[in-house]
N, C-alpha and C positions, 0 to 999 in steps of 0.2 A: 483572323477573320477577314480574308479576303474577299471573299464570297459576296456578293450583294444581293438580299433578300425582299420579299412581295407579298403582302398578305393584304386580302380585305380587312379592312380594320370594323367596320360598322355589320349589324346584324345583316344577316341576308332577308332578304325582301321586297316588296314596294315601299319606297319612302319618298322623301324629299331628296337627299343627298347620300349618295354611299361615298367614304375613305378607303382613298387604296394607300398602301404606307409604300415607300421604298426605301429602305438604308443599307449602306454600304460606301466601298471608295469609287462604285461603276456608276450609284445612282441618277447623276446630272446626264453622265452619259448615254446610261440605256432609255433615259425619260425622254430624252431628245430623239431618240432614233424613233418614237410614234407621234411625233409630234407632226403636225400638217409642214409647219412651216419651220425648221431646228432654228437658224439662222435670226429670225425673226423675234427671237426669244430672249431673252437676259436672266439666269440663275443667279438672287441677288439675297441673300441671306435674310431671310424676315419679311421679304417680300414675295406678294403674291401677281401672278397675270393669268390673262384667259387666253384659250388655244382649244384648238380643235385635237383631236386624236383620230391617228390614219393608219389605215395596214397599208404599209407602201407597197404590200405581196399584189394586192386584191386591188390598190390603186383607191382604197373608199375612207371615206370620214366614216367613223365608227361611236363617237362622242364628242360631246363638247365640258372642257373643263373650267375649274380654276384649280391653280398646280403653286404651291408654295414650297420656296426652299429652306433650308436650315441646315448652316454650314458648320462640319465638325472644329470645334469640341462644344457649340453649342446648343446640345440638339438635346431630342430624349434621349436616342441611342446611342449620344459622345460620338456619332459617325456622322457623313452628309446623309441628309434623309431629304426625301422629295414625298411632300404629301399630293395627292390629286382624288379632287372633291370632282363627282359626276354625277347623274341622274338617278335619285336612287332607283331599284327595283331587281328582278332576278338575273337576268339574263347580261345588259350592257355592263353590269360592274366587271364579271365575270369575263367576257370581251378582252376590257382593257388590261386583268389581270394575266390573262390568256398571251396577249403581245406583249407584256414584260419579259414573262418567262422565255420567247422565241426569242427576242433580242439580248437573252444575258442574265438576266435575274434568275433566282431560284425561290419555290413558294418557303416561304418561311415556318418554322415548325410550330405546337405550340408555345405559347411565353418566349418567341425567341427575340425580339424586340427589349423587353425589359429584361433577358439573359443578358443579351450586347451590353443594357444600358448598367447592369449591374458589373459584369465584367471591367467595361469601359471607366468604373468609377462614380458614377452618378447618381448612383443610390447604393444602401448599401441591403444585407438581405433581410433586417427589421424593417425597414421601408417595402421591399418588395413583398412581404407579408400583409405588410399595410394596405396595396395595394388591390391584392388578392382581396380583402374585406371588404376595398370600397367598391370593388366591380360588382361582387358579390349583395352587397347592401341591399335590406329589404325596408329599412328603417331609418329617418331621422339621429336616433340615437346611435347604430352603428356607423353613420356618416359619421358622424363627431368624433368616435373613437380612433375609426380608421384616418383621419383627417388629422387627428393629432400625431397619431403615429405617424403618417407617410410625412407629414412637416418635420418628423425625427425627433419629437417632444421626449420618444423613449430612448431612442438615441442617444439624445445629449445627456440625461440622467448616465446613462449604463457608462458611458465614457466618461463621466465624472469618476465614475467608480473605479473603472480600467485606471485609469490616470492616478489612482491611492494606490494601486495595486503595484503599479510600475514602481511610485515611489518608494513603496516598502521593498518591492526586491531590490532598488538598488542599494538603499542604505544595508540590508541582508549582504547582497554578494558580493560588498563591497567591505564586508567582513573576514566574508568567508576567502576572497582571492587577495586583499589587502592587511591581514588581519595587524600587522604592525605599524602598519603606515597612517590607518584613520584610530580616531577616538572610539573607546569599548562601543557597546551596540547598548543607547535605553532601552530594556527589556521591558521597561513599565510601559513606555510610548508607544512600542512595539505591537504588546498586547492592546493597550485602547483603540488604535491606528486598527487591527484586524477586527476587533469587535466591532468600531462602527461600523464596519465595508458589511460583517457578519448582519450585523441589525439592517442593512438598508437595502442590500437584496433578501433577505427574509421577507421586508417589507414589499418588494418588487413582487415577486415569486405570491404571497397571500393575494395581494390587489390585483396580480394579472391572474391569476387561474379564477377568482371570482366572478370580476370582470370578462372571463374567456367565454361566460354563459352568454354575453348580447350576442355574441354570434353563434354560438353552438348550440341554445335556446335551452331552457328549464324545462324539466319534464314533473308530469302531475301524473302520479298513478291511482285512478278510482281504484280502492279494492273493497273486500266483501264477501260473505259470503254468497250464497246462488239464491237471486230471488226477492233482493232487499231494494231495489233498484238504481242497481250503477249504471247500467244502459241508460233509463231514463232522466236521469239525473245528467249523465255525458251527451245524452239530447237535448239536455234544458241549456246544459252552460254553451255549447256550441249553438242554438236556437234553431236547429234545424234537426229533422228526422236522420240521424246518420246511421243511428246502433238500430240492429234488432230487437223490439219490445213484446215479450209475450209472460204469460205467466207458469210457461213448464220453466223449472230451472233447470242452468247448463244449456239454457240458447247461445249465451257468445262463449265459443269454442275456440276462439283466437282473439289475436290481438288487434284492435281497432283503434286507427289515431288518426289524430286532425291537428291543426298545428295554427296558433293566429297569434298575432301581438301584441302588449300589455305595455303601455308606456315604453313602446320601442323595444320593448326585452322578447324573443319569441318563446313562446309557449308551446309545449306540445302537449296537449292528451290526451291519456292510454285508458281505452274500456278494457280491461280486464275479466279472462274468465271469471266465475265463483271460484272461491277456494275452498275445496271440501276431499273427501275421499273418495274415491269412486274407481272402479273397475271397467268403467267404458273406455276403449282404447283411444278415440279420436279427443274427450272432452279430458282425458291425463295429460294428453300432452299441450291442450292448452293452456291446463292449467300450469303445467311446469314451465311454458314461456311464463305465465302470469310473472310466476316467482321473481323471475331474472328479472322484467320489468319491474316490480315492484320494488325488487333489492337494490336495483341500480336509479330510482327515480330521488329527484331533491325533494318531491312533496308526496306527502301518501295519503290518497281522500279515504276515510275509512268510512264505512256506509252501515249503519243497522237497520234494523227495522223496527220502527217505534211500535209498532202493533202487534209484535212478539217478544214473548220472553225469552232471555238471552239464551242461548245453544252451546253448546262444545266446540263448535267449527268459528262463533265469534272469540272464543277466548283464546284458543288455537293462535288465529290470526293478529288480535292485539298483542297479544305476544313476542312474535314476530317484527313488528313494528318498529321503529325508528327513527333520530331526525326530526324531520318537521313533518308533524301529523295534521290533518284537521279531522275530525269525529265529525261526521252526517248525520244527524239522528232524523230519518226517511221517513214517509209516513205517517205523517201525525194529522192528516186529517181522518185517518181510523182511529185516531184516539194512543196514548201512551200508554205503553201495557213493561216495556222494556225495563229493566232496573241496568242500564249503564252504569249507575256507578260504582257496579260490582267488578269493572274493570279496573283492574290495580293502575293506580299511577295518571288514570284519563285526565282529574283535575286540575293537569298541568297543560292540559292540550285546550286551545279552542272549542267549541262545540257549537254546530250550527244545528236550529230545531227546525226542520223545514218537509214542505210535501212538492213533489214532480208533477201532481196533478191540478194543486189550485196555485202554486207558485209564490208559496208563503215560504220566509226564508232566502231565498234564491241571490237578490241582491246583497244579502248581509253575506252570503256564502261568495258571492262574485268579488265584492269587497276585501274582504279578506282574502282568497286568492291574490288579489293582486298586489296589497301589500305585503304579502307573503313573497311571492314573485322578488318585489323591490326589496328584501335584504341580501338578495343577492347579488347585486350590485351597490359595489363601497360606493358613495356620494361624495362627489369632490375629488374623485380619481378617475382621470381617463387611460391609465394602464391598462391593456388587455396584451396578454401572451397567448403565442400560439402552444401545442403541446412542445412541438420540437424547441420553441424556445423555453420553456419549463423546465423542461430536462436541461435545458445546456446550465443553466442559471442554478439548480439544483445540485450538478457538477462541482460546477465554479465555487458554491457554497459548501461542500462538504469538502473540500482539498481544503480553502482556506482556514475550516475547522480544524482540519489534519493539523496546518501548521499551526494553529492557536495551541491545541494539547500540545503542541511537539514544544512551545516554546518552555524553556527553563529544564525541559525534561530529556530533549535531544539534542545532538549536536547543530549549528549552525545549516550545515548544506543539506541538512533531511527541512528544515525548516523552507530553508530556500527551495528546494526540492518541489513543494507541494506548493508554494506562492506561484513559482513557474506553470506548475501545470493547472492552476487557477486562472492565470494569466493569457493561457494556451485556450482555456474552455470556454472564456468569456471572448478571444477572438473571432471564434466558430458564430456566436452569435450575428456578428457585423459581417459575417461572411471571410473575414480576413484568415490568409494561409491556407494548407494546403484544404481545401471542403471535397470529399470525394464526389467523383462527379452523381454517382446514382443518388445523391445526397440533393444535389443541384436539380438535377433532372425530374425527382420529385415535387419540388418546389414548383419549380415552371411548368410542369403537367396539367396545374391547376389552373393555368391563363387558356385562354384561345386560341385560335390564330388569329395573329394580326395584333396581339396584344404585347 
């Protein structure tokens, strides 16, 4: 990485202050060359000064800074980085970024700043995940998460784990290449020693995919048949007119969502078609999105209508159902006519008795959503995984499984065999060895520039 790169680092706009980054081995150098006065200057690690900026082309002052340095290997990017703070707004940041790039710099790509800095050593790619959540943050609660992680809280767990792993291949391979020279191998030790590692990323792996919903948000699918009101009921929880309310059924034809958030956890939810039979082309296929949303949501609002007796298309549907349900029973200021409890199995499920028009029910129904919401997040764990760490960690678990059955049953180096390539999966995690770059690339996609 010879190259010395330049990105605005702060959003584009009018503000107070916009950041321009520079890092690289050229960066003291090329910052100097727009500088009004080079000479005048002092590049002092950690320390900041004020200076003007000149197109020595044009012969003009072009802004006025403060320019702080940070000399490698103590920086973000492990390189020299030259920050320079100037006047926010659209046009002057753009200016000074403009005269970097003519003096030597090149504009920096996405995430290529925290690429350097992960390269460079400085974090490793659990951190740089972390980091991605906290730019990203729409919540309090996702700070925390991402805040523990980028401190490496998962970090230091996982390399607990690495470090049992390490020790069991050596006393393995030091079987397998020494077999006369050390004492026979405890095979009882052996096995407990992989059982814990077994039980602690099992534990990892449950708490992070749980956990992976503060950021990937929990989804609620009203469903129903056509006409019970899900629309109005999806306008009562959001409080605002969003869905279309009428009384033909097969008005919502697609999929409608809103998304807000629940003690930091985000929420999303889906008005769904009715689900019923039907032969109109346009209102099939919304109902067959319905499905997919429905089949893939963590909560499913099932919706009747208290002032009709049950139908074919409501048993249809409860049927179907699964997971965490809550039962709607709509309507009840027309009175209760419905026999729900002819639904096999409902007594297990919540059951909220409410109406859309006079807003009886609503709060006990809000209520419950939300501690409903709250079991999907473990309490007292700040693990959250990303999917691609899921799978690596899922890997790492089922090799070491390999070698648990293999113990007593196979030879030594099948054993050793599948701890290596455990050892191998849990490195990809931390980023370490060989990580293809399209692998990388993906990663960093997700930053900005300048980030």
């Amino acid at each position: 990485m010879k190259d010395t790169i330049c990105a605005i680092s702060t959003p584009p706009g009018i503000g107070g202050v916009a950041l321009i980054r520079v890092s690289g081995p050229r960066s003291k150098e090329i910052v100097s060359k727009i500088l009004e006065e080079p000479s005048k200057h002092k590049f002092e690690h950690g320390r900041f000064f004020h200076a003007f900026i000149k197109d020595h082309q044009k012969n003009e002052i072009i802004e006025e800074a403060i320019i702080s340095y940070f000399k490698s290997p103590n920086s973000f990017t492990g390189e020299d980085v030259v920050e320079i703070s100037v006047h926010g707004g659209i046009y002057t940041p753009k200016l000074v970024l403009d005269l970097l790039i003519k003096n030597g710099a090149r504009l920096a790509e996405p995430g290529e700043f925290t690429k350097r800095a992960f390269l460079n050593g400085k974090m490793d790619l659990i951190q740089v995940q972390a980091m991605i959540d906290l730019i990203k943050a729409k919540s309090e609660l996702q700070v925390k998460f991402a805040m523990s992680k980028l401190q490496g809280e998962l970090s230091k767990k996982l390399k607990t784990v690495q470090n049992l792993i390490f020790d069991i291949l050596r006393e393995v391979e030091a079987r397998v290449e020494f077999e006369e020279d050390v004492p026979e191998l405890d095979y009882v030790m052996l096995k407990n020693n992989v059982e814990k590692i077994l039980n602690d990323l099992e534990n990892f792996i449950i708490q992070g995919e749980k956990n992976s919903l503060i950021f990937e948000g929990v989804q609620v699918a009203i469903t129903g048949k056509p006409n019970v009101g899900k629309s109005s009921l999806f306008n009562s929880l959001l409080k605002m007119e969003r869905a279309i309310v009428t009384e033909i059924p097969g008005t919502t034809r697609d999929i409608i969502h809103e998304e807000f958030y629940l003690e930091g956890i985000p929420v999303r939810f889906y008005d769904t078609a009715g689900l019923r039979k039907t032969s109109e082309f346009v209102e099939s296929i919304g109902i067959k999105r319905a499905e997919e949303i429905i089949s893939n949501s963590h909560i499913k609002i099932f919706v009747l209508d208290a002032s009709s007796p049950l139908t074919e298309e409501d048993f249809e549907i409860w049927q179907k159902l699964n997971g965490e349900v809550i039962v709607v029973l709509n309507k009840i200021d027309l009175g209760i006519t419905a026999d729900y409890v002819q639904l096999s199995g409902i007594e297990k499920f919540p059951l909220i008795r409410m109406s859309c028009i006079t807003g009886e029910g609503l709060q006990e129904l809000e209520d419950l959503i939300k501690s409903t919401v709250k079991k999907f997040v473990l309490p007292g764990s700040e693990i959250s995984l990303s999917q691609r760490e899921v799978h690596i960690l899922k890997d790492t678990y089922n090799e070491l499984r390999e070698a648990l059955d293999s113990i007593n049953q196979k030879p030594l180096d099948i054993i050793a065999f599948h701890i290596q390539n455990s050892a191998r999966k849990l490195d990809e995690i931390f980023g370490i060895g060989d990580i293809p770059e399209r692998v990388l690339n993906e990663i960093f996609r997700s930053f900005c520039i300048g980030k």
